[in-house]
N, C-alpha and C positions, 0 to 999 in steps of 0.2 A: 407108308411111302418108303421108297427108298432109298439109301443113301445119293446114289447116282441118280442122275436126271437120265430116264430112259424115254425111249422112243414111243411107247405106249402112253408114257405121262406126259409128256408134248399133246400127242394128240387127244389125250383128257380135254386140258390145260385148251385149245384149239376150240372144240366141240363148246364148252360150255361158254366162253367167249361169244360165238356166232349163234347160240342159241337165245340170245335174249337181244332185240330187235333195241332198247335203249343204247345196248352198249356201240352197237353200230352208229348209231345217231353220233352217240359223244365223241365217236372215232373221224367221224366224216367232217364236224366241228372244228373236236381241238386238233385237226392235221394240218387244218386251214386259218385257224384262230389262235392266239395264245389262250391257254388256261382260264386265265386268271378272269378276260370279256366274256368266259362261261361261264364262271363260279360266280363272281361277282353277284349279291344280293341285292337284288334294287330295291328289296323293303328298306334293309338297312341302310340304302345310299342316299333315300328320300329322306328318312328320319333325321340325316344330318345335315346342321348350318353353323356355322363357324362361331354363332352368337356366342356370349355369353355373359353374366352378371355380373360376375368381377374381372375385371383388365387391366393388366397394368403397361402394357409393351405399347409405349409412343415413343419409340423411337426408332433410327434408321439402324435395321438389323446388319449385323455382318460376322462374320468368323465360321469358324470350322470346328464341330463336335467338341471334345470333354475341355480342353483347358479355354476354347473359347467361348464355349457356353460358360465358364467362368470369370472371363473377362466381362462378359454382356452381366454377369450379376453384380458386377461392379459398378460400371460404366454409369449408369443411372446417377446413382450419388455422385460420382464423381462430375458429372456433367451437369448436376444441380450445384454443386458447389464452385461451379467454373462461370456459370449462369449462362451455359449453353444447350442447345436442342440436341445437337448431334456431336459425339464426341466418339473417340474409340481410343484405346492402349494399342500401345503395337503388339497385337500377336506374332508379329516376326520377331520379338525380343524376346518373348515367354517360347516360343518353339525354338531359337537359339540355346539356349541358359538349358530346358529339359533334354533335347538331344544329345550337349554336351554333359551334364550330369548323368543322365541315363548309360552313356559310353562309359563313364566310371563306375557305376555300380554295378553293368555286365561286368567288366573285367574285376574289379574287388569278389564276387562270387563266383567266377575262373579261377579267381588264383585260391579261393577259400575252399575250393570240390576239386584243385589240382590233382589230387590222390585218388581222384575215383576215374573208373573205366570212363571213356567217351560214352559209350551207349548205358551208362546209369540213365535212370529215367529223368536225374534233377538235369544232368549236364545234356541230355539229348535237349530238356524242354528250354534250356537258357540257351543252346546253340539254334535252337528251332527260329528266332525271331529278336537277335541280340537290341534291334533298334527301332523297335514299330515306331507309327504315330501315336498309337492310341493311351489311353491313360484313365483316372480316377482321381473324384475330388482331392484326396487327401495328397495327391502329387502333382496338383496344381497349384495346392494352397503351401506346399513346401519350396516350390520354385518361386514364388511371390514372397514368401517371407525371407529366401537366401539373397535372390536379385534385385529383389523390387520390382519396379514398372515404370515404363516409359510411354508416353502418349507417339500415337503414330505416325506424328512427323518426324520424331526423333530415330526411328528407325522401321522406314516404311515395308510394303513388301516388295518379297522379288518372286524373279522367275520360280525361285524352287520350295520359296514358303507356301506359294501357291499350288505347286505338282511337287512332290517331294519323292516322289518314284524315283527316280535317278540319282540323287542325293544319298536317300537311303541306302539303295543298290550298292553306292560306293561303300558307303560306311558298313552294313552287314560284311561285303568282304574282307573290309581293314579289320574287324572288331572279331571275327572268326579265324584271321589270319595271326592277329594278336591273342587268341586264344590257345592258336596252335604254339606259337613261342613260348607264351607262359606256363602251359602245361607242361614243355622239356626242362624247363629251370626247376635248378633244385635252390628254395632257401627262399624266405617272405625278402629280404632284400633286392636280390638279384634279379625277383619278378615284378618288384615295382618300381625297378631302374627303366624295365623294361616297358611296364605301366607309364611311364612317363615320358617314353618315345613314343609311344602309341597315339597318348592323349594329344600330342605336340600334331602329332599326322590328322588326330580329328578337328581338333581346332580349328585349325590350315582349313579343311574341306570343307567345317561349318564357314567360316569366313569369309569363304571364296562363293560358295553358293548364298547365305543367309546376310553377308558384309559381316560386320563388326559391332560389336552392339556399344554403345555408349558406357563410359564410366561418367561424364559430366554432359551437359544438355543446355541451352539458353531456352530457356522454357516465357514464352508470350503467348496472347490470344487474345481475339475480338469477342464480348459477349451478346447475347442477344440485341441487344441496343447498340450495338457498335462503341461500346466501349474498349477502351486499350488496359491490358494490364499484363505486367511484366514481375515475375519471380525470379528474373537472373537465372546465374548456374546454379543449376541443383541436378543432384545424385540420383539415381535409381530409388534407392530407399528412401531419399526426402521427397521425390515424388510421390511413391507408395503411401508414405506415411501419412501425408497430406491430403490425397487426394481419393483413396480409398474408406468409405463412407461407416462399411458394413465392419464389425469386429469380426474378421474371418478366421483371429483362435478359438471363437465361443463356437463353433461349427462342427460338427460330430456327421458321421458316415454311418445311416441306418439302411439296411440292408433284408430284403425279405428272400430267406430260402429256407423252403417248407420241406427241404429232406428231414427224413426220421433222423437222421445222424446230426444234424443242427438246431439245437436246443434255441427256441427263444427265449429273447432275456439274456445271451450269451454275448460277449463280445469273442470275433475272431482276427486271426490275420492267415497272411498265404504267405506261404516260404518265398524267399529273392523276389518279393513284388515292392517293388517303388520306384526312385528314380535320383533321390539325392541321400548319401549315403548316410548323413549325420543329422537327415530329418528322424521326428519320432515317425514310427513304425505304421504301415497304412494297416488301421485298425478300422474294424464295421463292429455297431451292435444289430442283432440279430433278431427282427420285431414282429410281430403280424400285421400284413397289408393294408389291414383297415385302420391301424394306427400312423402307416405312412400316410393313406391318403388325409385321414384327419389332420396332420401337422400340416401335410400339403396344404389343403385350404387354409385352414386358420393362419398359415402365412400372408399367402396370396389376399386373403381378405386384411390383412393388417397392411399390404402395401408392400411385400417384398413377395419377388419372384424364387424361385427354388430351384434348384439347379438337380440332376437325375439322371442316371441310365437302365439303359430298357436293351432288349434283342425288337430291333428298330427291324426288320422285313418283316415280320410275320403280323399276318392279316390288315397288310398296306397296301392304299392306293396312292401311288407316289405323284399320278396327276389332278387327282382330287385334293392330295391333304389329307387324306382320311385314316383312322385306327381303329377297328372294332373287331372285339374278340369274335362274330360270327360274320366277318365282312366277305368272308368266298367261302361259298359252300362245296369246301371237294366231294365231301361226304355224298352227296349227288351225283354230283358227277363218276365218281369210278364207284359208285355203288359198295360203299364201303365206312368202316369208323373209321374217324382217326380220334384214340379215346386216352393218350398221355397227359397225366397230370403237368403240374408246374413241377412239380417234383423230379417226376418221372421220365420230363423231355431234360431237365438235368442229370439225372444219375446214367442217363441213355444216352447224350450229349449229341441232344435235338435242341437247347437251348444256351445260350449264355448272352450276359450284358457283351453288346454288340455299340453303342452309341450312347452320346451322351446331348441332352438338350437343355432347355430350359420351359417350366413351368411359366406362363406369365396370365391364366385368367383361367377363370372357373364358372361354369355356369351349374350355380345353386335353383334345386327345389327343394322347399320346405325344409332347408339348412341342407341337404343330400347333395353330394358332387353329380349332376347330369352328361358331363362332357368337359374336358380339359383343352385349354389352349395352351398351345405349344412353338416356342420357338425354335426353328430347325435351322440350321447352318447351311443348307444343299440349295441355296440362290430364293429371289423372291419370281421367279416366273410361275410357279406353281402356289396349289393351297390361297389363301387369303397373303396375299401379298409374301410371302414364305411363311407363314404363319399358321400351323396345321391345328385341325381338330382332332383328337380325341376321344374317343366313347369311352365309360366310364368302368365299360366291362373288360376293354383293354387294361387298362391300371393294370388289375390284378394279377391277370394273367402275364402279362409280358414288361411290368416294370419291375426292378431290382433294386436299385438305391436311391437314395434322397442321401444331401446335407442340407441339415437344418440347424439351430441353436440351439443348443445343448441344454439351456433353460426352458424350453418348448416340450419337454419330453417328460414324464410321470417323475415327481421323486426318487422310487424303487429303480427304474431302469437309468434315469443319472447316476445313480450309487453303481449300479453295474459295469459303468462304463469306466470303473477305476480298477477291474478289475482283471487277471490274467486274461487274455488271450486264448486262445485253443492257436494253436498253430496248424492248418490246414498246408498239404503238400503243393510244388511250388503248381503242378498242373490242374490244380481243383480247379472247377469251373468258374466260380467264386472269383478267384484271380484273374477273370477276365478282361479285357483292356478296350474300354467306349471308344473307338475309334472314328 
């Protein structure tokens, strides 16, 4: 073949096309249809039902991907200790408290890579996206242990905890624009004088859009019975303290990626990935997948749900609720493989943790996980009240981390977890953010 696309190989390319009477079919289909109502496998659509043998999610869902999937693995306890049915933190105080820390740990690794070109690869990737939403256990559990938590009438949502498009938009250009400032300054002084104008201007914009989050709170409630009971003022941290059930230090980040270049048995971390600068460092150990789903259940059957991120599109039906590694057959349809490992749609970067949810039930045969229930943040009008299923063959292929408790894990690979780091660069896929 040639380098250049010539006119002869067009009409190759042309000919063999119109020569096989299938591909006409799938063209006259998908021009008229989406994809996705032709591939769609009704074996595997039939084979699923939302059942399953251990459950633990009774209660009224709500929040949005990684730190609120982490809120909901709290919530429980806290709502048994309250002796209520439905309870919620304010995720508008936990998305306050990591926006504004996140703003300072962009700008603390601007001022750290000031000496390097704009277009080095670490300063293009931290200019790339100074203030997503998205995040990972181990930077939910560092904003919880800095602020605390506040239940969510003490700081309910707003407009823009809810759509944060706008918000952000502002803050990317203040935190890019204060990039640009700090990079002219010569001297660690002089740049976080200026660090400290900046932070004053995000503050202001979180405030304005998110309110003001509480230092002090009258904290009441009616319990199941209509009881009255009253804690007076209390702080962020003495609500945390109190009312947070789970020991969320004993909690470790296991992580399945099956590149050649990632040892398991390893703990890693990613360069400038976190979100509060004087938390310990977001560390993963480095497991095989059959070991996550093990820990998965033996949680879920002991009565706690698990919290996770996965590349949440791929082989979803987002009005069924449905996950299964063979759930659309393209391979059919355009007459073709598609034959990327896990590995392989990583090192290709056809893959990375895209979302984060929550574990809350497992349907066992013969002790074997058959299908997972899953709490999803994206509203209850779809799936089983928002509550998706699962296949078992997805796991593998398209989930990436678990926290679980650090005493849940083999002897040998707890001793590992006290051990260096690899330090992966700050763009590895790895350092993806469950959005």
């Amino acid at each position: 073949m040639e380098r250049n696309l010539t006119t002869e190989q067009l009409a190759l390319f042309e000919k063999e096309f119109a020569s096989n009477p299938q591909y006409r079919v799938m063209q006259n289909a998908i021009t008229q249809t989406p994809v996705n109502a032709i591939a769609l496998d009704r074996q595997v659509v039939t084979s699923i039902d939302h059942s399953v043998s251990h459950l633990l999610d009774d209660w009224k869902k709500s929040g949005r991907c990684w730190m609120f999937a982490g809120l909901n693995l709290l919530r429980a306890g806290a709502a048994g200790k309250l002796g209520v049915k439905d309870f919620e933190f304010s995720q508008n105080y936990v998305l306050f408290w990591d926006k504004f820390e996140r703003a300072n740990f962009f700008l603390e690794a601007i001022i750290d890579t000031a000496d390097r070109d704009a277009d080095d690869r670490t300063v293009a990737h931290l200019l790339s996206d100074p203030i997503g939403d998205g995040g990972q256990w181990n930077m939910f559990i560092a904003v919880v242990r800095k602020h605390g938590l506040v239940p969510k009438s003490a700081m309910p949502e707003t407009e823009s905890s809810s759509s944060t498009g706008q918000m952000n938009d502002i803050l990317r250009k203040l935190l890019r624009q204060g990039a640009r400032d700090l990079r002219a300054l010569d001297g660690a002084e002089a740049r976080r004088d200026r660090k400290q104008e900046i932070l004053t201007t995000v503050h202001r914009v979180l405030s304005i859009h998110l309110g003001t989050p509480p230092q002090k709170f009258l904290w009441q409630w009616k319990d199941n019975d209509k009881g009255f009971h009253r804690d007076g003022w209390t702080t962020p941290a003495e609500f945390a303290a109190a009312y947070v059930q789970l020991p969320v230090d004993e909690y470790v980040c296991l992580v399945h990626d099956p590149r050649e270049t990632s040892p398991v048995g390893r703990t890693f971390t990613v360069d400038y990935l976190g979100n509060v600068i004087d938390a310990p460092p977001v560390v993963y150990l480095n497991v095989d997948v059959d070991l996550m789903k093990q820990l998965t259940q033996d949680a879920i059957v002991a009565g706690e749900p698990v919290w996770f991120g996965c590349d949440v599109g791929k082989q979803m039906n987002g009005d069924l609720g449905y996950w299964d590694a063979k759930l659309y057959d393209y391979g059919s349809v355009y007459d073709t493989e598609f034959s990327l490992t896990k590995a392989e749609r990583l090192v290709h970067h056809e893959t990375l943790m895209t979302h984060a949810m929550l574990f809350t039930g497992v349907d066992l045969v013969d002790g074997k996980p058959r299908r997972w229930r899953v709490e999803n943040s994206w509203g209850d009008e779809k799936a089983d009240s928002g509550f998706w299923t699962m296949n078992d063959s997805w796991f593998g292929e398209h989930v990436f981390e678990i926290a679980v408790r650090r005493s849940a894990l083999p002897a040998e690979l707890q001793a590992r977890l006290d051990e260096e780091p690899i330090v992966l660069p700050a763009w590895d896929p790895m350092g993806a953010l469950a959005d």
